[in-house]
DRENDO-1510 file (C-alpha; in Angstrom, 1 decimal, always signed):
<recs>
REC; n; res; u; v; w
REC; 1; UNK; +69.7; +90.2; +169.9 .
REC; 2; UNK; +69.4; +92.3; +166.7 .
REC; 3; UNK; +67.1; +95.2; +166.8 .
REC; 4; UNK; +65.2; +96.7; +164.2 .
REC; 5; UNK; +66.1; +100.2; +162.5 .
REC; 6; UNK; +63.7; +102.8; +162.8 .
REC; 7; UNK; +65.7; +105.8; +161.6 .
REC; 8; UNK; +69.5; +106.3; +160.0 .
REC; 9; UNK; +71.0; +108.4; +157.1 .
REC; 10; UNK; +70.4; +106.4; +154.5 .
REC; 11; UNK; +74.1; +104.3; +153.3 .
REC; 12; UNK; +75.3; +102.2; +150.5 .
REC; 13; UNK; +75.4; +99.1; +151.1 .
REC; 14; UNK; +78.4; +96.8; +150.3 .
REC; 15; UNK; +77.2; +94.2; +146.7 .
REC; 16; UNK; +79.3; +91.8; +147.4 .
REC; 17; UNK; +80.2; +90.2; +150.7 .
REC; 18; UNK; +82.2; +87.4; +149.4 .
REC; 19; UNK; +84.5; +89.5; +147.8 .
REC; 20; UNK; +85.8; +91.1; +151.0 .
REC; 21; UNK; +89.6; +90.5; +151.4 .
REC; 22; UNK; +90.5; +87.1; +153.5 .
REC; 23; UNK; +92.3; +88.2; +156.8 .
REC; 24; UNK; +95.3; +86.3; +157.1 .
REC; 25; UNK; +96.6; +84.4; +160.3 .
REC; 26; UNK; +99.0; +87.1; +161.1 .
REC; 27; UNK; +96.4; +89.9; +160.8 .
REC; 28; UNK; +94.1; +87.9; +162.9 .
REC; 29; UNK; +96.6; +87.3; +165.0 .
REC; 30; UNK; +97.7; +91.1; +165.9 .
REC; 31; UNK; +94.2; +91.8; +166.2 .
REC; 32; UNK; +93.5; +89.4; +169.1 .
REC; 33; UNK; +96.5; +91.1; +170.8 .
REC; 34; UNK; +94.6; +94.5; +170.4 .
REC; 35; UNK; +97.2; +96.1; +168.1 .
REC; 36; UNK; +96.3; +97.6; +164.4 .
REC; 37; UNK; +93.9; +95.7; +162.6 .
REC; 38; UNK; +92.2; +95.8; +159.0 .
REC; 39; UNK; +90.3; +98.9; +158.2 .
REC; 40; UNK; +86.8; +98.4; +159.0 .
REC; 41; UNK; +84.3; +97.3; +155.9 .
REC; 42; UNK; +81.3; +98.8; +157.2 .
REC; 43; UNK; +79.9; +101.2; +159.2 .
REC; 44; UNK; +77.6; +100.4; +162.1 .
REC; 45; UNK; +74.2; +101.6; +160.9 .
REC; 46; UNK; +75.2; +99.0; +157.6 .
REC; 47; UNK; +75.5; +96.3; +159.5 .
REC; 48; UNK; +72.4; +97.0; +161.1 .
REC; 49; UNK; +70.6; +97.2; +157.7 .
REC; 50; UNK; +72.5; +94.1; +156.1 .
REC; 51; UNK; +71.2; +92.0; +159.4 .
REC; 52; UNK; +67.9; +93.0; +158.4 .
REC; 53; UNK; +68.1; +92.0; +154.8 .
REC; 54; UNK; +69.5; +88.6; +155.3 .
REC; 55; UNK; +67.4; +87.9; +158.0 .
REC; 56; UNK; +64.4; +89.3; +156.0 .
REC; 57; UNK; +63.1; +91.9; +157.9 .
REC; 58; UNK; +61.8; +94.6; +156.7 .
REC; 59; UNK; +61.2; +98.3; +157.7 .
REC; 60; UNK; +58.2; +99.3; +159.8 .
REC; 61; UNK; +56.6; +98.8; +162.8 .
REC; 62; UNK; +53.2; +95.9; +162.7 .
REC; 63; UNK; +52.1; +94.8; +166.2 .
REC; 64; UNK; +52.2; +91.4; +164.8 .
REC; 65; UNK; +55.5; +90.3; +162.9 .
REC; 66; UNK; +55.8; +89.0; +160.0 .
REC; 67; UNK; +55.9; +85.1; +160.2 .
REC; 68; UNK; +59.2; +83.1; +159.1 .
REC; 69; UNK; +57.9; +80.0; +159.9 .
REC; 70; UNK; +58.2; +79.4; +155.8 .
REC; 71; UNK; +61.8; +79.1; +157.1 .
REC; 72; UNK; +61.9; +76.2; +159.2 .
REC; 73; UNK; +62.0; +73.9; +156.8 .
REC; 74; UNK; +65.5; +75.2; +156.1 .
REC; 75; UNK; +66.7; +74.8; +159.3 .
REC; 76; UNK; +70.1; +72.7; +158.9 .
REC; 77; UNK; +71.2; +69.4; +160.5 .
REC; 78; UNK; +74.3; +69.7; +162.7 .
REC; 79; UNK; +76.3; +67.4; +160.4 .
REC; 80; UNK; +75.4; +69.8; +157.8 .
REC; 81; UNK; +77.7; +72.3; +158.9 .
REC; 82; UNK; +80.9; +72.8; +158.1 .
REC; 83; UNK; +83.5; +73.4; +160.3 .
REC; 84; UNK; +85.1; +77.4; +160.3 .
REC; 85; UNK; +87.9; +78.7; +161.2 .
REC; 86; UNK; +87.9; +81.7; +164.3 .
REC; 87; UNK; +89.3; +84.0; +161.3 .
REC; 88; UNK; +86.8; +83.4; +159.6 .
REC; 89; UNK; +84.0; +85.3; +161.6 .
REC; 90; UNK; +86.4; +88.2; +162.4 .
REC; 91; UNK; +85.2; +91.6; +161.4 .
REC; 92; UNK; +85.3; +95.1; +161.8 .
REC; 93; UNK; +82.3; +98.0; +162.0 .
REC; 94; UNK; +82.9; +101.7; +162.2 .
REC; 95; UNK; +81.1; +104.1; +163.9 .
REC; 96; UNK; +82.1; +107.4; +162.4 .
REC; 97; UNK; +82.0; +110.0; +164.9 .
REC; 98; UNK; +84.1; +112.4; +163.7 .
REC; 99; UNK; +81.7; +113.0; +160.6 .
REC; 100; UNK; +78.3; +112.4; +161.7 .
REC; 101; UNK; +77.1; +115.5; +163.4 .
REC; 102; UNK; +73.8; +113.7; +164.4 .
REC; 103; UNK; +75.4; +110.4; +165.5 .
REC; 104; UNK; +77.5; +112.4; +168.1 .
REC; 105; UNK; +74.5; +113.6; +169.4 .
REC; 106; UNK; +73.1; +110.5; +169.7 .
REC; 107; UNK; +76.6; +109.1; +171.6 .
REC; 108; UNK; +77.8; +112.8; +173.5 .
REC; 109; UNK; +78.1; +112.6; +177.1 .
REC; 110; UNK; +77.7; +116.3; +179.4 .
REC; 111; UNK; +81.5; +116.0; +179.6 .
REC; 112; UNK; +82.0; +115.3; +175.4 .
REC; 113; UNK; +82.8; +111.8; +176.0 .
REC; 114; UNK; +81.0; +108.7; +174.8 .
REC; 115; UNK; +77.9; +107.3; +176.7 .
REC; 116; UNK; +78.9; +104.0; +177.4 .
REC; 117; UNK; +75.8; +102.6; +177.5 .
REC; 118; UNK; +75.0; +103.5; +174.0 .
REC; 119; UNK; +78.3; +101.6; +173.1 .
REC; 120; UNK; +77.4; +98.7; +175.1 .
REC; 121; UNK; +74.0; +98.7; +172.6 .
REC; 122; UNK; +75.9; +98.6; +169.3 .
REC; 123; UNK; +78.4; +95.6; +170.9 .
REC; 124; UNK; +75.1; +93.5; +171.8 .
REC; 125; UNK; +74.0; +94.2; +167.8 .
REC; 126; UNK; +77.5; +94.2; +166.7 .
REC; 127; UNK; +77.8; +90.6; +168.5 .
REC; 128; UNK; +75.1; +89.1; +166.1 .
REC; 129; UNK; +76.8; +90.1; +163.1 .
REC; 130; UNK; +79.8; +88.4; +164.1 .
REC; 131; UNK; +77.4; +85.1; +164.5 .
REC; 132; UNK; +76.6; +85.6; +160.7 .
REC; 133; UNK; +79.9; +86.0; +159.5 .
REC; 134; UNK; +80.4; +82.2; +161.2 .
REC; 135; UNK; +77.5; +80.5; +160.6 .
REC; 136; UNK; +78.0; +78.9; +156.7 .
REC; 137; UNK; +74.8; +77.1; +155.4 .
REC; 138; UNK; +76.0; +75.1; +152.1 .
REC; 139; UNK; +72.5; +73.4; +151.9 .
REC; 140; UNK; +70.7; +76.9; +152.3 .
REC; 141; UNK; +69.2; +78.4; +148.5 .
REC; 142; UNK; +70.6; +81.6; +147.7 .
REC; 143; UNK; +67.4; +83.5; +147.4 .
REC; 144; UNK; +66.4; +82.1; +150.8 .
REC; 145; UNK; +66.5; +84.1; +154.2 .
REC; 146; UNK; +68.7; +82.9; +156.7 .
REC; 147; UNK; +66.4; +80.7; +159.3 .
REC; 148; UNK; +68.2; +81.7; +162.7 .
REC; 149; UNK; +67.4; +84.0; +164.9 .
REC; 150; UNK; +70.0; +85.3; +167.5 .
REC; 151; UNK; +69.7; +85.5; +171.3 .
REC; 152; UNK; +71.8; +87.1; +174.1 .
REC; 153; UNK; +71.9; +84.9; +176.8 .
REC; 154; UNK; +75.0; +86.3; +178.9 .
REC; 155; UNK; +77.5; +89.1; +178.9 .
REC; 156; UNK; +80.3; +88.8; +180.9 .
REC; 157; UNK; +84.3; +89.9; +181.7 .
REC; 158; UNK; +83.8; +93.4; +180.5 .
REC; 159; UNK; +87.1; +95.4; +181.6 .
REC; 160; UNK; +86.9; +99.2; +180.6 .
REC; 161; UNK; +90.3; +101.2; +179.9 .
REC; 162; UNK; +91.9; +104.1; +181.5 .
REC; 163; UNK; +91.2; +106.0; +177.8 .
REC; 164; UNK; +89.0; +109.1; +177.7 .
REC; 165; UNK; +87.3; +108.2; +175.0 .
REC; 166; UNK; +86.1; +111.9; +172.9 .
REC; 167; UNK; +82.9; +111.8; +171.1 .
REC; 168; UNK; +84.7; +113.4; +167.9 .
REC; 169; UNK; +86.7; +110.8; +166.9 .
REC; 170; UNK; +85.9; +107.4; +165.4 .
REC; 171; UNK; +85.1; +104.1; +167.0 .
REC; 172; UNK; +86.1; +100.9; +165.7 .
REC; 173; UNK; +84.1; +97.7; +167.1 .
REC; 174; UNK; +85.6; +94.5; +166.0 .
REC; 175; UNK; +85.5; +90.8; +167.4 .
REC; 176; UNK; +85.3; +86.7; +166.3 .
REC; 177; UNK; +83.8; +83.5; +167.4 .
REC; 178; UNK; +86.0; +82.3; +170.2 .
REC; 179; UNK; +83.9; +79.1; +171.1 .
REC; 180; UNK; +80.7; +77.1; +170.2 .
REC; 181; UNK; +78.6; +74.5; +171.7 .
REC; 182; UNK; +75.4; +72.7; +169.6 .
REC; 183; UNK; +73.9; +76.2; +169.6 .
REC; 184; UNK; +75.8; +78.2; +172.3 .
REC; 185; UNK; +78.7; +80.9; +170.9 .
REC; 186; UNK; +80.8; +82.7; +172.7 .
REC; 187; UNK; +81.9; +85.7; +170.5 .
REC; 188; UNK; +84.4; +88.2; +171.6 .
REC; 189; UNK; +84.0; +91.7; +170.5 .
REC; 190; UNK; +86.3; +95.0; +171.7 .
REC; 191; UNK; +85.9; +99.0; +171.6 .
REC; 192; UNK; +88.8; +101.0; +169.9 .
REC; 193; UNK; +88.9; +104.6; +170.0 .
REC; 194; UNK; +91.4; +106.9; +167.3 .
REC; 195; UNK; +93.9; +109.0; +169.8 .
REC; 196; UNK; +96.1; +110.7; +167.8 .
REC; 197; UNK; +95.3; +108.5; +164.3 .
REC; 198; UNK; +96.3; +105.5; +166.7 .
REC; 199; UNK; +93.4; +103.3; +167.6 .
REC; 200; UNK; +93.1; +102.5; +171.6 .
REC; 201; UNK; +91.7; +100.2; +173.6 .
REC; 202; UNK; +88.6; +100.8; +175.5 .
REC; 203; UNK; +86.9; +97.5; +176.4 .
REC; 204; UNK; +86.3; +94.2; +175.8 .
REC; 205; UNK; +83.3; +91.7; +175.9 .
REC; 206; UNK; +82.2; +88.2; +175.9 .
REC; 207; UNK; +78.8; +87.5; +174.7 .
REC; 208; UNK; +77.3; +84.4; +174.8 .
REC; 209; UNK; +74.7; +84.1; +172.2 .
REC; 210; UNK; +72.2; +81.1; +171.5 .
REC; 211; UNK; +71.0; +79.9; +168.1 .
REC; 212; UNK; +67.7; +79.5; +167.7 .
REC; 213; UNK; +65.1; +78.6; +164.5 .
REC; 214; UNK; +63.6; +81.7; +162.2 .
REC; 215; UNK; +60.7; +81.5; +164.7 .
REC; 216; UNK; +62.7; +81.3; +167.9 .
REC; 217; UNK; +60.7; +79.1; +169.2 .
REC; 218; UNK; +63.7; +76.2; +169.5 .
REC; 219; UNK; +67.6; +75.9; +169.2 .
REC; 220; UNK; +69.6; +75.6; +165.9 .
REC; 221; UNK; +72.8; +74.2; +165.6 .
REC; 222; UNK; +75.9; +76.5; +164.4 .
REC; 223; UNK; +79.2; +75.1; +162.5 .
REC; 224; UNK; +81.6; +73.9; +164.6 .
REC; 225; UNK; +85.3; +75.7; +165.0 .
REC; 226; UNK; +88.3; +74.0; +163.4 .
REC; 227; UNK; +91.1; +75.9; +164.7 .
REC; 228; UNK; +93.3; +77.4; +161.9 .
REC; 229; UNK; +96.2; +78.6; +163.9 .
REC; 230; UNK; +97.8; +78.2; +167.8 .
REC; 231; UNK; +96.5; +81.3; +168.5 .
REC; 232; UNK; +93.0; +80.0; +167.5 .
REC; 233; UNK; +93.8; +76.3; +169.6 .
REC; 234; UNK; +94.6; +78.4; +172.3 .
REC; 235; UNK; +91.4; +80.9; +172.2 .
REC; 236; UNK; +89.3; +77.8; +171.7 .
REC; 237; UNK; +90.6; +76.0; +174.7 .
REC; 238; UNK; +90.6; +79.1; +176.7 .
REC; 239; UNK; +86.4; +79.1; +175.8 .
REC; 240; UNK; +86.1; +75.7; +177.3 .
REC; 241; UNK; +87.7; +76.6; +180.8 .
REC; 242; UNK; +85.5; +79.7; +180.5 .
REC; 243; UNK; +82.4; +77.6; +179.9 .
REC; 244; UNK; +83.4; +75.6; +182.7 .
REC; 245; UNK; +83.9; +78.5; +185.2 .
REC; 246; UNK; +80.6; +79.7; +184.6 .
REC; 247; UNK; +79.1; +76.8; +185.0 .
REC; 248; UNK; +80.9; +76.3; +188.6 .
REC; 249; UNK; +79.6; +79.6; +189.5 .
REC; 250; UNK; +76.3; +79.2; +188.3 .
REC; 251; UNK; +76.0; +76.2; +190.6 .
REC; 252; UNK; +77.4; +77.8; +193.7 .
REC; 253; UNK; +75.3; +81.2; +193.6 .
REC; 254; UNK; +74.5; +82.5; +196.7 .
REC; 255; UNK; +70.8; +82.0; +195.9 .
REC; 256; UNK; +71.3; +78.0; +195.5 .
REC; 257; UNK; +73.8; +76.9; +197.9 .
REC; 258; UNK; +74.7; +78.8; +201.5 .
REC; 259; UNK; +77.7; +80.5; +202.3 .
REC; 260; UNK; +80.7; +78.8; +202.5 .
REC; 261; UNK; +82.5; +79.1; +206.3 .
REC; 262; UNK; +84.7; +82.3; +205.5 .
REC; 263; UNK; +81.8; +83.9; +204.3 .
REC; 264; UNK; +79.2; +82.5; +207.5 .
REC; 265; UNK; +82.2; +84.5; +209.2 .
REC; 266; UNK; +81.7; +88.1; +207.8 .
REC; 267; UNK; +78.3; +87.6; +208.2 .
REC; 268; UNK; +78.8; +87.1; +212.0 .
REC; 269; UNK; +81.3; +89.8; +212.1 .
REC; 270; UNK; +78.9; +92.3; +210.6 .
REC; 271; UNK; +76.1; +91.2; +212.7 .
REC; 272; UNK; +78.1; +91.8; +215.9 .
REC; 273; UNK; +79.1; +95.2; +214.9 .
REC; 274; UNK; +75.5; +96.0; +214.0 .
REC; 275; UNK; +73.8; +94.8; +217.4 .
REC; 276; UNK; +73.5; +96.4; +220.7 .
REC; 277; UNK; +76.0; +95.0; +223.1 .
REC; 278; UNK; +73.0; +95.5; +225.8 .
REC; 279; UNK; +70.9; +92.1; +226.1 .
REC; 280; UNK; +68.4; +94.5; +226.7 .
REC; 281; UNK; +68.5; +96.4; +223.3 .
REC; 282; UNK; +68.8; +93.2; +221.0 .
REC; 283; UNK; +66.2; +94.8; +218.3 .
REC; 284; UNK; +68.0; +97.9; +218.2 .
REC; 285; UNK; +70.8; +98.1; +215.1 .
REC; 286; UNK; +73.6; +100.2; +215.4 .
REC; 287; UNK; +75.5; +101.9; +212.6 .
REC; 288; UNK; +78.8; +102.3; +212.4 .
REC; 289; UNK; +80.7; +104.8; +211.7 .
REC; 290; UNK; +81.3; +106.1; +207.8 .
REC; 291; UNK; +78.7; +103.3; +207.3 .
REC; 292; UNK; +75.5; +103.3; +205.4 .
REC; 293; UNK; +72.6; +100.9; +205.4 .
REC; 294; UNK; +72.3; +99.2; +201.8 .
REC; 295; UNK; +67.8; +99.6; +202.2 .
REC; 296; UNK; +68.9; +103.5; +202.2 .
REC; 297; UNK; +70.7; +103.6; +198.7 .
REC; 298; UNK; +69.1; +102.5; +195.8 .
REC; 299; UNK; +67.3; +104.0; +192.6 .
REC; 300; UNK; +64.2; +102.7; +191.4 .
REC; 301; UNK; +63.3; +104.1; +187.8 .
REC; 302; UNK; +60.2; +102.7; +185.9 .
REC; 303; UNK; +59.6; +103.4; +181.9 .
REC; 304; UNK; +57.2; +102.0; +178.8 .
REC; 305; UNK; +59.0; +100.6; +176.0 .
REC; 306; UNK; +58.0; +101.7; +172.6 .
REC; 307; UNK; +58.2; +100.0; +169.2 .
REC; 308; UNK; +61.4; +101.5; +168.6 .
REC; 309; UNK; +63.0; +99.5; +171.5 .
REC; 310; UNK; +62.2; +96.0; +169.5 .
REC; 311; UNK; +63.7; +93.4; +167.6 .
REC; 312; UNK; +62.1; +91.0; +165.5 .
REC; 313; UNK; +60.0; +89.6; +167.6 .
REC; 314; UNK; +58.6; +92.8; +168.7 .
REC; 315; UNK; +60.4; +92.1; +172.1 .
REC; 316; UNK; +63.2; +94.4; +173.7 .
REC; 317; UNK; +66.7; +94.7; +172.2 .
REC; 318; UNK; +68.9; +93.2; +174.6 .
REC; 319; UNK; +71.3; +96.0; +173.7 .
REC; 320; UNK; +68.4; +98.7; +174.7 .
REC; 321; UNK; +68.4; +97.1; +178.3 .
REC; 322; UNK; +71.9; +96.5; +178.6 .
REC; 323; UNK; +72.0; +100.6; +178.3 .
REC; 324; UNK; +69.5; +101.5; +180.7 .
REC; 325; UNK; +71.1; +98.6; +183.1 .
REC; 326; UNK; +74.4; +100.6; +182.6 .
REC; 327; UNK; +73.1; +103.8; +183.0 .
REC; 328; UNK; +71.1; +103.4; +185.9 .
REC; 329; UNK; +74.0; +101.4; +188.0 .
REC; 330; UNK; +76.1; +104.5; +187.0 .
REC; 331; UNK; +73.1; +107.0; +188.8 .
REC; 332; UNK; +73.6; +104.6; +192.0 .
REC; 333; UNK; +76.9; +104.7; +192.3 .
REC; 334; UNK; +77.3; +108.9; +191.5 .
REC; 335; UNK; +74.4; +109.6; +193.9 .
REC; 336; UNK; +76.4; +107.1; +196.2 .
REC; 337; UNK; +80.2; +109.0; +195.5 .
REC; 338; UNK; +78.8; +112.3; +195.3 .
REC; 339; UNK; +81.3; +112.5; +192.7 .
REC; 340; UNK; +81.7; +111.2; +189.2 .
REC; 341; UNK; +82.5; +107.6; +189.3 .
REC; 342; UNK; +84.8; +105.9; +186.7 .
REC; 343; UNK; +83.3; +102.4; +185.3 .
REC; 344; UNK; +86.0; +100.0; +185.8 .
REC; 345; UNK; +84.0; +96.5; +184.9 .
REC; 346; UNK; +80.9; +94.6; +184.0 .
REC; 347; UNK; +81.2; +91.0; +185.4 .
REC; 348; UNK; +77.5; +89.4; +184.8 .
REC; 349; UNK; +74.6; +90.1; +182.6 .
REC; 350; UNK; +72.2; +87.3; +182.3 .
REC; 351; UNK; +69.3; +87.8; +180.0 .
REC; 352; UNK; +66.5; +85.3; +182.0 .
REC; 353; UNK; +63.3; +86.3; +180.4 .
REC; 354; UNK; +62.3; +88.1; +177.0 .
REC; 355; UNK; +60.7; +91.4; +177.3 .
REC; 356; UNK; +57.9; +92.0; +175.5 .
REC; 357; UNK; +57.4; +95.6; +173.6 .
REC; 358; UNK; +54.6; +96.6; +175.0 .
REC; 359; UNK; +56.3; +96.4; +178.8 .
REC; 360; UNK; +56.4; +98.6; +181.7 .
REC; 361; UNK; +60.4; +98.1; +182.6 .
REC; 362; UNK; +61.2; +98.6; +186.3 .
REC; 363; UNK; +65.1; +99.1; +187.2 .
REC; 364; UNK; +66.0; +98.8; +190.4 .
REC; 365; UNK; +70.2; +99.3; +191.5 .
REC; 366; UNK; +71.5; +98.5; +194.7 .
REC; 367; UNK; +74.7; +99.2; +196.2 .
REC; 368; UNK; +75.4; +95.7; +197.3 .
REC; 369; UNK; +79.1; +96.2; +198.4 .
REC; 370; UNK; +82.0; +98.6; +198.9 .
REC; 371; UNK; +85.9; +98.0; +199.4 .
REC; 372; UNK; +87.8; +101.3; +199.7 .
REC; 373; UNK; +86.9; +103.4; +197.0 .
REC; 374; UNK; +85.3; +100.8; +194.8 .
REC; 375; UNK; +81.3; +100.1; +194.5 .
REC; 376; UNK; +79.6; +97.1; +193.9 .
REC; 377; UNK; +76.2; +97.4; +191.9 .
REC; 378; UNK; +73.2; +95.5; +191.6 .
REC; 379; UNK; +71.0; +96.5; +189.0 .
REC; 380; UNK; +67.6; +94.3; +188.4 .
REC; 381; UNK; +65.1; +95.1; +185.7 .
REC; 382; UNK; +61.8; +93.6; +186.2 .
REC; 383; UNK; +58.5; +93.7; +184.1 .
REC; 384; UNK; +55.4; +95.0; +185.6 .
REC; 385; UNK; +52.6; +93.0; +185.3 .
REC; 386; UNK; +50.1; +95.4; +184.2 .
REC; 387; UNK; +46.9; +93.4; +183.6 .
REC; 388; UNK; +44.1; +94.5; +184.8 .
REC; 389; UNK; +45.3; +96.4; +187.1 .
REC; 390; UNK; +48.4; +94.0; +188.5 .
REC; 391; UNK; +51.0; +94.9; +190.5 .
REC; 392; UNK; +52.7; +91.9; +189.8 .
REC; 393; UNK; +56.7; +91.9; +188.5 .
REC; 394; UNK; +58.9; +89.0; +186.9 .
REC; 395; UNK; +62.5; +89.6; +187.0 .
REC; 396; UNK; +64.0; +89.4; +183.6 .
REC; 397; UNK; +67.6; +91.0; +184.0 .
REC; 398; UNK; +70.7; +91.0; +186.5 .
REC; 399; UNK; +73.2; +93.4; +185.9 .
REC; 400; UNK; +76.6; +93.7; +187.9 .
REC; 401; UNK; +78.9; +96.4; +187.6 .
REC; 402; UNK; +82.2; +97.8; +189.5 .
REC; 403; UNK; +82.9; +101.7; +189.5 .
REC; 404; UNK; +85.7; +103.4; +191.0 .
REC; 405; UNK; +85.5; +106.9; +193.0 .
REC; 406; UNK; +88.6; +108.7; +193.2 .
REC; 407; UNK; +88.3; +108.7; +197.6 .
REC; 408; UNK; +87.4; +106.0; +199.8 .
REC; 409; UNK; +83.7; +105.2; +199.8 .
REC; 410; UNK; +81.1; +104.5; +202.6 .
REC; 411; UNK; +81.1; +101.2; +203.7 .
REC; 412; UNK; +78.1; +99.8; +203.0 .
REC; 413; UNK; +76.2; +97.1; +205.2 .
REC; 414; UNK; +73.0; +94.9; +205.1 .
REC; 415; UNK; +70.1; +95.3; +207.4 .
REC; 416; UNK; +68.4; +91.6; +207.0 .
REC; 417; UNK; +69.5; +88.3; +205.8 .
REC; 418; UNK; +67.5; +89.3; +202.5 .
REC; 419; UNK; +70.3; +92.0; +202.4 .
REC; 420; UNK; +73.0; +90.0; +203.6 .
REC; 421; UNK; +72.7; +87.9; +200.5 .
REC; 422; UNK; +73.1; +90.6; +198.1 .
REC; 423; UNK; +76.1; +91.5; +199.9 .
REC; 424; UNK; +77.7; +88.2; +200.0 .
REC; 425; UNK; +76.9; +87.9; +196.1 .
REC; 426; UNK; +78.8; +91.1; +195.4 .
REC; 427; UNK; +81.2; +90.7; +196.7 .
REC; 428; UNK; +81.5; +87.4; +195.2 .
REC; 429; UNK; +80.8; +89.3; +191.7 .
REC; 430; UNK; +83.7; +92.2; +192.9 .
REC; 431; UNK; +86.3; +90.1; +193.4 .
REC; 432; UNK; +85.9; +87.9; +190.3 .
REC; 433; UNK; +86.0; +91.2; +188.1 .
REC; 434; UNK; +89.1; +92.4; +189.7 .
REC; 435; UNK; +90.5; +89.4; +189.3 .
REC; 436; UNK; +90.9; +88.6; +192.7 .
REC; 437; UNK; +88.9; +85.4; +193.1 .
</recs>
């Protein structure tokens, strides 16, 4: 979900949209294959703006948001909609590190890399533009605002590179529709980095966005996809088998259905290597050796959001919380290393709950698994219920990420069937980001 600028060096924004050059098939093509693409057309902090404008936003905090529900009335009927092609919703942003002093120290890492956290942000927003470069109203006035609003409901296959990125040279964020239900998108976007005027890979993402009326208070339907190429047929059907995979893994989570017979096994084997052999002893648990207990290693963290943090429904940016996610799974898993840990993937981020502004966040990450040097974390942000006086929390986020330590890792075990869960579940979520499962 978009959020709303609070600050920026001021920029010129581009007149005329439409007149932006058409990318051609083989362009669009080359891109998908991560190789040179078109120049970008705007820098980040623009798109940001021109979101705002067509959305009609304005400027300013007000702890009640302007109404758009003026706008509902232009709401379109699905057989409004003309169909798009994939090319046509591919576009490029810029963020231009290696000339704003203050956005590198916004983005710098200790080290003089790139926080990756703030570059997971700017996807999330960079994800919505992509949504308006698809959606095509023909029945929409041109002096109206656009009556959607834009929601993050999933992020998921997030692969990072072996590319030290350097926060002195540019970054180039581009991506396309690569599938749409009634209201549901799936919108690729991917990280490019200059090395040596060459632009690099350093990640890709698929966000699944939902469409919803000016007042979010309902879905909206988006134009359907008319494949323009076989590149395009083949993305496209490639989004349905991914819709139906997560669909199939929604359904067997390990907090809806039990563990299947291989995994009733490990849970055996790891309570037998965790219990006294003595009869006598049978509430006693060992530990083995090189062996931690998973209640032991986590980090809890609790902050206020500020107006800052919102989008246009004065609720959190689901880009803010997908940094502090990030960030916080990374202070898990380099307390856990005692070393730096490299972030290797991001398999699941579900967006359950909004989050509203004026929230106390809670993050909790939990190393949930461990295979040789690789980490499994857990990272849950909740909402503290702080009415009068409440200690209450709903659970709004789930966040799971794989790092990599450059030696073999503790092995990490549960301590009760709560535990036992969470362990079964990552490593569920550890082998289906490394591709194993």
């Amino acid at each position: 979900m978009i959020r709303v600028l609070q600050k920026g060096t001021h920029v010129l924004l581009r007149q005329q949209l439409s007149a932006r050059p058409a990318l051609l098939s083989a362009n669009f093509a080359t891109a998908l294959k991560g190789q040179d693409a078109p120049p970008p057309i705007y820098t980040m902090n623009e798109v940001l703006t021109e979101i705002m404008q067509r959305l009609g936003l304005e400027r300013g905090y007000c702890p009640i948001p302007k109404s758009r529900e003026h706008l509902l009335k232009y709401t379109p009927k699905a057989e409004d909609l003309p169909a798009r092609a994939m090319q046509d919703s591919y576009t490029s942003a810029l963020l231009p590190l290696s000339t704003d002093l203050e956005l590198q120290d916004n983005y710098v890492s200790h080290l003089g890399n790139v926080r990756m956290g703030r570059l997971m942000e700017d996807m999330d927003a960079f994800a919505v533009w992509v949504a308006h470069q698809h959606i095509k109203v023909p029945t929409l006035p041109a002096n109206v605002n656009l009556p959607y609003t834009f929601v993050t409901i999933l992020v998921d296959k997030v692969t990072f590179s072996d590319l030290i990125t350097d926060v002195k040279q540019d970054i180039r964020i581009s991506g396309h529709m690569s599938w749409v239900g009634r209201s549901s998108m799936e919108i690729v976007v991917w990280l490019e980095q200059k090395h040596h005027d060459v632009y690099k890979k350093i990640t890709r993402a698929l966000f699944l966005m939902g469409a919803r009326n000016a007042t979010n208070t309902g879905p909206a339907p988006v134009n359907p996809i008319a494949p323009a190429t076989e590149e395009e047929k083949q993305i496209l059907s490639g989004g349905e088998e991914r819709k139906k995979r997560r669909q199939m893994i929604q359904a067997q989570s390990i907090f809806k259905v039990e563990p299947n017979d291989f995994e009733q096994s490990l849970m055996y084997d790891i309570y037998k290597r965790t219990t006294h052999t003595n009869t006598m002893e049978l509430n006693k648990r060992l530990l083995p050796s090189n062996a931690r207990w998973m209640s032991e290693w986590s980090t809890v963290t609790t902050i206020p959001c500020f107006p800052e943090h919102r989008n246009a429904h004065n609720t959190v940016f689901g880009g803010f919380l997908m940094r502090l996610g990030l960030e916080s799974s990374w202070t898990a898993a380099f307390l856990y290393c005692g070393t730096r840990p490299k972030l290797m993937h991001i398999c699941d981020i579900s967006f359950e709950k909004p989050v509203p502004v004026t929230s106390f966040i809670k993050l909790t990450s939990y190393v949930v698994y461990t295979e040789l040097n690789y980490l499994q974390i857990m990272t849950v942000i909740d909402v503290l219920d702080t009415s009068g006086g409440g200690s209450g929390q709903v659970t709004t986020n789930v966040f799971y990420s794989t790092y990599k330590s450059n030696e073999t890792v503790h092995q990490i075990l549960p301590r009760s069937y709560h535990e036992t869960m969470w362990y079964i579940q990552g490593r569920r979520k550890f082998k289906y980001s490394m591709g194993l499962e």
